[in-house]
Steps between C-alpha positions, in 0.01 A plus 500: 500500500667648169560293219853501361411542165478856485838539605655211306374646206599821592809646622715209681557321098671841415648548824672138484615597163702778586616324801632212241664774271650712806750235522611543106698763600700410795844457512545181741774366298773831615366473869482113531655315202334154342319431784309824477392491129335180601383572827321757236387263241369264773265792612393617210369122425317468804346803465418453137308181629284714731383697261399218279381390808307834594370547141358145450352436789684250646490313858657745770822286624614488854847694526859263497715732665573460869461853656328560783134631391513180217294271717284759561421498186450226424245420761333778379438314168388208645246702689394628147507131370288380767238801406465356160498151515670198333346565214671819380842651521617850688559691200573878404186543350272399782678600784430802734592817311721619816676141549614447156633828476741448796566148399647647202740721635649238736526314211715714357699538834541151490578487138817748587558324861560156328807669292742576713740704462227782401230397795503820599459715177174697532376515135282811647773729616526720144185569485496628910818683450387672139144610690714594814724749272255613237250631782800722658346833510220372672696340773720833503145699540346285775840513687516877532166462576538265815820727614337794495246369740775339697672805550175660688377181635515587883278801435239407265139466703343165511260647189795538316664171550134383373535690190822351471430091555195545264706615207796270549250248562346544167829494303588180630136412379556608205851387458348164444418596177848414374495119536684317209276203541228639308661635240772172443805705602466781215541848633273595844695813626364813635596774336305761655438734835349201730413823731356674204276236429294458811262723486371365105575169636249550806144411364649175342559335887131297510590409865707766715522369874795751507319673840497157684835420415644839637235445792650143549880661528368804748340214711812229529683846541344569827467150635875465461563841663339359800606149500832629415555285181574590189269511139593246224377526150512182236518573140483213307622592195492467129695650191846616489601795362282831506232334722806353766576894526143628546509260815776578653455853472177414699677264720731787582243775557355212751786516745647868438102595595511266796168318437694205460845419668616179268380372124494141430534425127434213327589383162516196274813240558492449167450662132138569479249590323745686257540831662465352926733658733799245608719546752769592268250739340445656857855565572585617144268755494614610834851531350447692225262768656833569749748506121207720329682823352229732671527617826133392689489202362867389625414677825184237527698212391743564743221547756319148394847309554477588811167442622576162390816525668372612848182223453282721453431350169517162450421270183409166477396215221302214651460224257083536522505787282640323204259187557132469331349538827167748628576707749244303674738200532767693628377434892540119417737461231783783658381522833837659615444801232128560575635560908752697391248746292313480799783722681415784254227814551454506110531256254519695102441238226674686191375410135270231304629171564491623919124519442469230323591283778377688754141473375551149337486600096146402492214612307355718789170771455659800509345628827638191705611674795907502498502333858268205351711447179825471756341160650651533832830682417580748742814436697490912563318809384598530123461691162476417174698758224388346159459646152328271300572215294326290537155355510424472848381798665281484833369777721325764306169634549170371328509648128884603542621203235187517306593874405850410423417223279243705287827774432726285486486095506880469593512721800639193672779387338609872286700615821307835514318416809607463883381370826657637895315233637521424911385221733531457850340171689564780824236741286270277427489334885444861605181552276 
């Protein structure tokens, strides 16, 4: 397992900084009187004192605040506690890498939760919002993209519709790229063609399971044909703004191609990870793709209302995905989330922390077969899309990493790199 120090070191210290300073500029006083310029105060102390916390290496605390996931939590720590003994404290230092890391942002949740009445403020929305509108001509580009294959849909040969899923495959891939979390909220838009970019973009994808994935689609395609049931496609997602669009512009080609008939998404019931999709996120998006001055990309907006109108589209926010769990746990610790993943034909994992759990954030040799490094996950067939960030990569060949590292030592963490990487337990019982 990881060690947190890399991280605590690294970008969370700057990252709770401008968290602290975000508030220096709000205006609680106009919208809520006394009670909200110390509601703000209040926060700002508490989250002042994780930082010390954070940068001193202090004992990790069990949370006060009575929601839901809290006890959770806090059982969670005492597992930890157990792990090292009586003799030395849970602290941020010498903690998994992956655990401390979401400890800290439900800190911060709990920081905000604590001082009513701003429980609700997401200290993250700016930063989704500004990387939502600066990347605007690439949303308008990938729009009139997906509606010009819309409009021929019903006559493209299945060849074609492979062309298709491939390249709107790989800019959701590579929409990952803009993830605020890495770069402690400064400026992560896309400002260029994300069609455009594919082909240069090709040779850095170390694994591309693309073929299975389509293969995977054709096959639950045919079985439901037959059984007279429908396709369903999970995307568990990641960051707002440019990357939000890239999937549902994929989501969308899903069902206007037919290969699947209704998209599950899942996002984070809480502000995450700085740039995580919410549902408020989810839904605002949505609503200003329909109020976009530009004629595809209102036409899609209108279109994605109502896939999620008709159910077609549905989104959900199960409390797991904002806990410290491996996706390994998930069977035992959410039991009623792994069966309901289990009602899907593909699973996509979108983005770094996704992997992270899913293969456990340990120190695995690089050519650790994927299925291995999932220890036992596998509710359905599913894929990761993952640039990287960070370093925990498993699945290449023999030499692959060795290469990279000679050229270039960072090729983990410097977001240049990217992984389509599939597993099926129904594959593997095959061979």
């Amino acid at each position: 397992m990881m060690a947190a120090d890399q991280t605590v070191h690294g970008v969370p210290p700057s990252l709770s900084a401008k968290v602290v300073g975000s508030f220096a500029y709000l205006t609680f006083f106009e919208e809520y009187g006394e009670e909200g310029i110390q509601a703000e105060k209040q926060t700002i102390g508490l989250l002042s004192k994780m930082r010390n916390e954070l940068q001193t290496d202090k004992p990790v605390i069990p949370l006060t605040d009575s929601l839901q996931d809290a006890e959770c939590w806090n059982q969670y720590l005492q597992k930890h506690q157990k792990l090292h003994g009586d003799q030395e404290s849970v602290s941020w230092f010498k903690s998994p890498w992956l655990y401390v890391e979401c400890y800290m942002y439900r800190r911060i949740h709990e920081a905000l939760w604590l001082n009513p009445p701003i429980s609700d403020y997401d200290v993250f929305n700016e930063g989704k919002t500004q990387g939502f509108f600066e990347s605007q001509q690439a949303v308008m580009t990938i729009c009139t993209h997906l509606e010009g294959i819309n409009s021929n849909i019903e006559n493209l040969s299945k060849n074609q519709l492979f062309e298709h899923f491939n390249k709107l495959l790989q800019v959701s891939l590579w929409g990952n790229k803009c993830d605020l979390s890495i770069s402690a909220g400064q400026d992560n838009s896309q400002k260029t063609s994300p069609i455009d970019s594919l082909v240069s973009l090709q040779p850095l994808i170390l694994v591309n399971d693309s073929n299975t994935v389509w293969s995977t689609l054709i096959s639950a395609q045919t079985h439901a044909r037959s059984e007279k049931t429908t396709v369903r496609v999970d995307i568990v997602l990641d960051n707002a703004g440019f990357e939000l669009v890239t999937d549902l512009v994929l989501a969308d080609f899903l069902v206007s191609s037919g290969l699947a008939h209704e998209v599950h998404f899942h996002g984070k019931s809480i502000p995450w990870f700085v740039s995580d999709v919410t549902a408020h996120d989810f839904q605002w998006t949505i609503q200003q793709t329909m109020a976009a001055n530009h004629k595809c990309m209102s036409k899609i907006g209108y279109q994605w209302k109502s896939h999620l109108k008709d159910g077609v589209w549905s989104y959900h926010d199960h409390p797991f995905w904002t806990q410290p769990h491996e996706f390994c746990d998930m069977a035992a610790d959410a039991p009623d989330l792994y069966a309901n993943l289990q009602g899907a034909d593909l699973v996509l994992f979108k983005g770094d922390l996704n992997y992270r759990k899913l293969v456990g954030d340990r120190d695995w040799d690089h050519t650790v077969g994927f299925g291995t490094a999932l220890q036992g996950f596998g509710p359905a067939p599913l894929c990761s899309l993952r640039t990287l960030k960070a370093n925990v990569q498993v699945g290449l060949q023999p030499g692959q990493a060795e290469k990279l590292t000679s050229h270039e030592p960072d090729w983990m963490t410097c977001g240049k790199y990217a992984v389509i990487q599939f597993y099926s337990s129904k594959a593997e019982q095959k061979d």
